[in-house]
N, C-alpha and C positions, 0 to 999 in steps of 0.2 A: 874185817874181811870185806874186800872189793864186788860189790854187785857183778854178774857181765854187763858186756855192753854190747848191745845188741843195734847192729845198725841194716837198716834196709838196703838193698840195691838196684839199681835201677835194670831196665829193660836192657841193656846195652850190656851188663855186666853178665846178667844172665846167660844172653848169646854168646857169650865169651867164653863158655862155663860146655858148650855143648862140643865144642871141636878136644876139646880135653879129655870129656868123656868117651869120643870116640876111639881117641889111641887108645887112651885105657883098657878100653874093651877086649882090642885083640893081644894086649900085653899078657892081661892077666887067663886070656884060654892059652895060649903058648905054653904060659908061666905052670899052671896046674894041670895042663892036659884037656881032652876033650871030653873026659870025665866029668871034670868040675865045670866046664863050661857053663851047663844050663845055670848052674849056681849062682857064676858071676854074672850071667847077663840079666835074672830076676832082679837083684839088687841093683843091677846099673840101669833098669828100665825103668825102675821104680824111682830112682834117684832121677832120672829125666823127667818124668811124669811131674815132678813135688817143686825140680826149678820152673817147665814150663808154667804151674799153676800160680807159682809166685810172680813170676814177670808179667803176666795177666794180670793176677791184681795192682802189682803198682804200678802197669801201665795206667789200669782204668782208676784208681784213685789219685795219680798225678793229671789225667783228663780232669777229672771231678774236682782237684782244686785250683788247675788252671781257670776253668772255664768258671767256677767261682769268682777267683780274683777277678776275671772279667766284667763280670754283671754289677761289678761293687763298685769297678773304674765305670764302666758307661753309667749307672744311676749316680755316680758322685758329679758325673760331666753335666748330667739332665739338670741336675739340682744348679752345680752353678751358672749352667745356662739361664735357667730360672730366672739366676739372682741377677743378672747384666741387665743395668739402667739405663738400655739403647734411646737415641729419640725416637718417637712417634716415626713411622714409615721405615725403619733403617732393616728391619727384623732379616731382609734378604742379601741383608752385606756381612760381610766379615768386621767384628770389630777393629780392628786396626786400619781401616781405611776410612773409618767415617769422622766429618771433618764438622765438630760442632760448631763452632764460629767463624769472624771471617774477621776483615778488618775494612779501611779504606783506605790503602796502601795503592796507588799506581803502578802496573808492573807495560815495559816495553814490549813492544810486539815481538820482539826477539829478543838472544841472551838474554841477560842479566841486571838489576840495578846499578848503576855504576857503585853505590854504597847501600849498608844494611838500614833499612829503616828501624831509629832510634825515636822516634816521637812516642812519646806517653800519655799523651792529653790531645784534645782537639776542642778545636773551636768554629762554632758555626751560629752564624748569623744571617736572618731575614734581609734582604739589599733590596733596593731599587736605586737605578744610575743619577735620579735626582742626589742622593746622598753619596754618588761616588768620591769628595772629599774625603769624608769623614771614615768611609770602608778603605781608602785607599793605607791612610795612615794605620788602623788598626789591621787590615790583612799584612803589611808589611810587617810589622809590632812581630805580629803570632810566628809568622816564618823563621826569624829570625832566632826566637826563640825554638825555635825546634817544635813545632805545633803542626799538625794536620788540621786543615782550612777548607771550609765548605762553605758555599755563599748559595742561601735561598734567597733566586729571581722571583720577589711576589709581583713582580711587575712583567715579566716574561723578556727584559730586554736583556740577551747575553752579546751580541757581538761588541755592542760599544763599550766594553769593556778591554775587549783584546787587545785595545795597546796600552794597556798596565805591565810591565815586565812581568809581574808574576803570575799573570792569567792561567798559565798552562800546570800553574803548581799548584793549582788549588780545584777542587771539587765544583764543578756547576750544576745545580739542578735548578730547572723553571718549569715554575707553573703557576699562570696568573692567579691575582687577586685570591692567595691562600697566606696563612698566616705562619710565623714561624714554628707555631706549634701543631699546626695542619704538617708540617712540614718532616718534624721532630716523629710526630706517630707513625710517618711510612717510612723514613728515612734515615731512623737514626733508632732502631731496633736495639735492646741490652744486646743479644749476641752479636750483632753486626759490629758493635763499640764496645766487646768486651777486651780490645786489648788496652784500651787507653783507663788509665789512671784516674784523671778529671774531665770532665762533660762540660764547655763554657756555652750557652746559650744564647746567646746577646739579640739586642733590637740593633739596630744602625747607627741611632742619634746620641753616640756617646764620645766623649773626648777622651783621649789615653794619654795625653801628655806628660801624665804625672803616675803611669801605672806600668810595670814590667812583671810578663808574665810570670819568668823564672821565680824572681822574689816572693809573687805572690804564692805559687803552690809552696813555695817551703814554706810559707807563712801558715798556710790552713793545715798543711802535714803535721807541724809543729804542734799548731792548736787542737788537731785531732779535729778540724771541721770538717764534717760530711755534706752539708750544703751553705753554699756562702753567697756573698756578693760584693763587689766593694764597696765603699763608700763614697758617696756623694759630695764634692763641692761644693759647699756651703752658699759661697761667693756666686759663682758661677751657675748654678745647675737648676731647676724645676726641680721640687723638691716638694713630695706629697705626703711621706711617713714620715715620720720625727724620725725612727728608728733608723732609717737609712743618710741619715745628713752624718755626713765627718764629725768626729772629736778628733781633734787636734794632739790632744797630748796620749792619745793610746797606739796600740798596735790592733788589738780587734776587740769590739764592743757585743754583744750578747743583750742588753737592756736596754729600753729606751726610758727615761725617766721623764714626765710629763704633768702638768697638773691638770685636772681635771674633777669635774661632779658626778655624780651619781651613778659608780662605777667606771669611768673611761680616763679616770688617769694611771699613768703609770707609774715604778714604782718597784725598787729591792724587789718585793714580795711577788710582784706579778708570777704567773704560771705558762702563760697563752699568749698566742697572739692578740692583736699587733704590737705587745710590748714585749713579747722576748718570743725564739722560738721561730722567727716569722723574716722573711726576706722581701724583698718588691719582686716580679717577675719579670724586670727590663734586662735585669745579666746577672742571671743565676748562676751561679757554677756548682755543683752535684760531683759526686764521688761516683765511682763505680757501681757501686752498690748501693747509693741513694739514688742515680738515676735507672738504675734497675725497676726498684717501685714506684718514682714518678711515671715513670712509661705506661707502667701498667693505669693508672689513675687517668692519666690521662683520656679523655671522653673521645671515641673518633668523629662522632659529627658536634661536639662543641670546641671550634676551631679559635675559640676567643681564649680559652683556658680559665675565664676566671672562675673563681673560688679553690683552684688549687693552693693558690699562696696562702689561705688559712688551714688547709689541711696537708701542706708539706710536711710538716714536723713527723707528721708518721712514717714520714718516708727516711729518718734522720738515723737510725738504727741506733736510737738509744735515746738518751736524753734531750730531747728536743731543744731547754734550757741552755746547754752545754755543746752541743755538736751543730746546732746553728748559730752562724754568726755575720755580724760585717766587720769589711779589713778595714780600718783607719789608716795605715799605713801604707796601702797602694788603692789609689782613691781615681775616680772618674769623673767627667762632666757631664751631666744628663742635659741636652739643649733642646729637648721636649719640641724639637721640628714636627709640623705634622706630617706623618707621614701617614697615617690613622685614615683612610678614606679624604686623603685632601690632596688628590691628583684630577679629580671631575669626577662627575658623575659618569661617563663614558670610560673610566680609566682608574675604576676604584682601589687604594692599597691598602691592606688591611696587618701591618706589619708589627703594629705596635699600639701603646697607647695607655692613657690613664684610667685605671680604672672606678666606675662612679659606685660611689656608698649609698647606703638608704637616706630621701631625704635629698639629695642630688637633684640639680635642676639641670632639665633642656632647653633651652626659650621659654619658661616658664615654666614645663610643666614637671612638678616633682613625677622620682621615677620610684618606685616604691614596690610593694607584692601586689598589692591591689593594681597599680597599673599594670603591672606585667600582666594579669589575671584579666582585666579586662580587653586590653588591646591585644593580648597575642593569643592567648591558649583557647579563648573563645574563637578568637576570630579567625585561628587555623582549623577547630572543629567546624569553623561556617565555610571554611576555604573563602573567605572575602581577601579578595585582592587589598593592599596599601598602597594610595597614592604616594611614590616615590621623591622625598626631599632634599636634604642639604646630604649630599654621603658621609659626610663624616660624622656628621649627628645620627645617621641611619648606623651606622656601626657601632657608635657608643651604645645605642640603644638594645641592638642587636645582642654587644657584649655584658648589657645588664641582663637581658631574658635568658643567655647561656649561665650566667650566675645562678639564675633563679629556679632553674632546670640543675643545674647542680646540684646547686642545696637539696632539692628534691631526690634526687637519685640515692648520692651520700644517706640521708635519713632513711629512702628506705631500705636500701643496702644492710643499717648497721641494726634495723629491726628484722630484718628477714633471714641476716645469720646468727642464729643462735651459738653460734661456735665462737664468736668472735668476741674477746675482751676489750675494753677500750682503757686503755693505759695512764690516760687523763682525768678521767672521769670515776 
């Protein structure tokens, strides 16, 4: 046997229901007489009274569940308002207008590019017009290959360059006697260069005759390196790591193999640097996401950068071992010009440069921790002035004491975060 089936009706339906009742009314006094009138209007008033009470209520319980579903839409919107990862300062915009990155793209003061910018990589380098040779052939090199080009003036000279044909295609920023990694921390931001691919860094004093950018990224894409360099000219080049001089019969090398005593040779087995792991700082190139973390490492007032190049590897996003390396197969000339404060004393450049180990002489005098400790960190709590030298020995020296100040920060960074594991160790 079938249940009824009982279905509600709405307010509309009801009203529908009253102009019906009306004819009826006088059909049925006609129909029985005036007799039976009062009879039928009891039942017909009573039948009006039972719809209006019903269309009442499911008015107010269609209110009650509308106004329900509502509260449930606005606290589900609160929540994933909540949940939205806006940056810092954005909270008074609408998300679809805010524009997290940028790029170093040149746009005309009117319409349009003539073509879509296709460059995946950039490349930027420290200059001074002394070395204009050697920048001319590599800013050409980069263009060519589809490269976005940025030249830091550490020497502040920009016009004598302007009659290089390519002047206008490439990025100018000067500012004296600053380093290319002074340069790199204001200039070269992860979001400002998060559309390019690969990050080239380079010093000035290098020969490309024997290096093509194209090849080399497919070479490190291939290998899966996240920070690279190339390699060094045997023949030709200043040459201060084992690890970075060419092998001839490879395509990219990972270990340097050395003999040595009492720990310091290298070796299969090695773990660290400087025998695996480990690049020079003269032309780094950095993945997206490795120079994501260099940046942030990077010290803003130690404008020498040294001791990053031992502590790169953490920046490697993975196995240090394995995702750093140098390219054998597209190889550089390092001609170690100085350009390192050996412009005068009046006209100092600070662009590049070797850097000294413990043990390291200056005109005699070893440069060690204890020297650091005596001649600088004392001598800036006494504010004693230094009578001023040869500049270029003033900045090596300079960039041992940033070393040294490194070292220190690093150690106490990695004891004062308790949160942090160290991967190596």
């Amino acid at each position: 046997m079938l249940s009824p089936k009982f279905e509600t009706t709405s307010p509309l339906e009801n009203a529908m229901c009253l102009p019906l009742l009306l004819i009826l009314i006088p059909l049925i006094a006609e129909r029985k007489g005036w007799g039976s009138c009062l009879c039928s209007i009891v039942p017909a008033t009573a039948l009006l009274s039972i719809v209006y009470l019903l269309g009442f209520s499911n008015v107010e319980t269609e209110n009650r569940e509308t106004w329900g579903l509502a509260d449930i839409l606005q606290s589900s919107n609160v929540g994933n308002c909540k949940n939205q990862c806006k940056p810092p300062g954005t909270a008074p915009l609408p998300e679809g207008i805010i524009e997290n990155t940028s790029n170093l793209e040149m746009r005309p003061l009117w319409g349009f590019p003539e073509k879509e910018n296709t460059s995946t990589s950039l490349f930027a380098v420290a200059v001074g017009i002394k070395q204009k040779d050697l920048v001319d052939k590599m800013v050409k090199m980069f263009l060519s290959s589809d490269f976005v080009v940025m030249l830091f003036h550490y020497d502040g000279i920009v016009d004598e360059w302007k009659h290089f044909e390519w002047c206008d295609k490439v990025i100018h920023v000067s500012a004296r006697n600053q380093t290319k990694w002074w340069f790199a921390k204001r200039f070269l931001h992860p979001d400002i260069v998060s559309e390019y691919s690969y990050i080239f860094l380079w010093d000035e004093d290098l020969g490309v005759e024997h290096f093509h950018p194209k090849v080399y990224v497919s070479i490190i894409e291939h290998e899966g390196l996240e920070i690279s360099q190339p390699a060094l000219d045997r023949s030709k080049s200043e040459v201060h790591h084992q690890i970075t001089a060419r092998e001839s019969k490879s395509i990219v090398h990972r270990t340097a193999f050395k003999p040595g005593a009492n720990g310091r040779h290298c070796d299969a087995h090695s773990k660290g640097p400087p025998c695996t792991g480990w690049i020079e700082m003269m032309a780094p190139v950095f993945s997206r996401a490795a120079w994501r973390c260099v940046w942030y490492m990077i010290q803003n007032d130690l404008i020498h950068a040294w001791g990053i190049d031992m502590q790169v590897g953490y920046c490697a996003q993975g196995d240090r071992t394995k995702n750093i390396g140098i390219v054998d197969a597209e190889y550089v000339v390092h001609h170690n010009r100085p350009t390192l404060g050996g412009m005068g004393a009046k006209n100092r450049s600070t662009a590049g440069g070797r850097r000294l180990d413990k043990g390291d002489r200056i005109k005699g005098i070893v440069v060690n921790d204890a020297y650091i400790l005596r001649h600088y960190v004392k001598a800036k709590k006494k504010k004693k002035p230094r009578r001023p030298q040869d500049p270029r020995v003033e900045v090596r020296r300079q960039s041992y004491v940033e070393l040294y100040f490194f070292r220190q920060r690093w150690e106490k960074a990695v004891k004062n975060d308790k949160c942090w594991v160290d991967p190596y160790h």
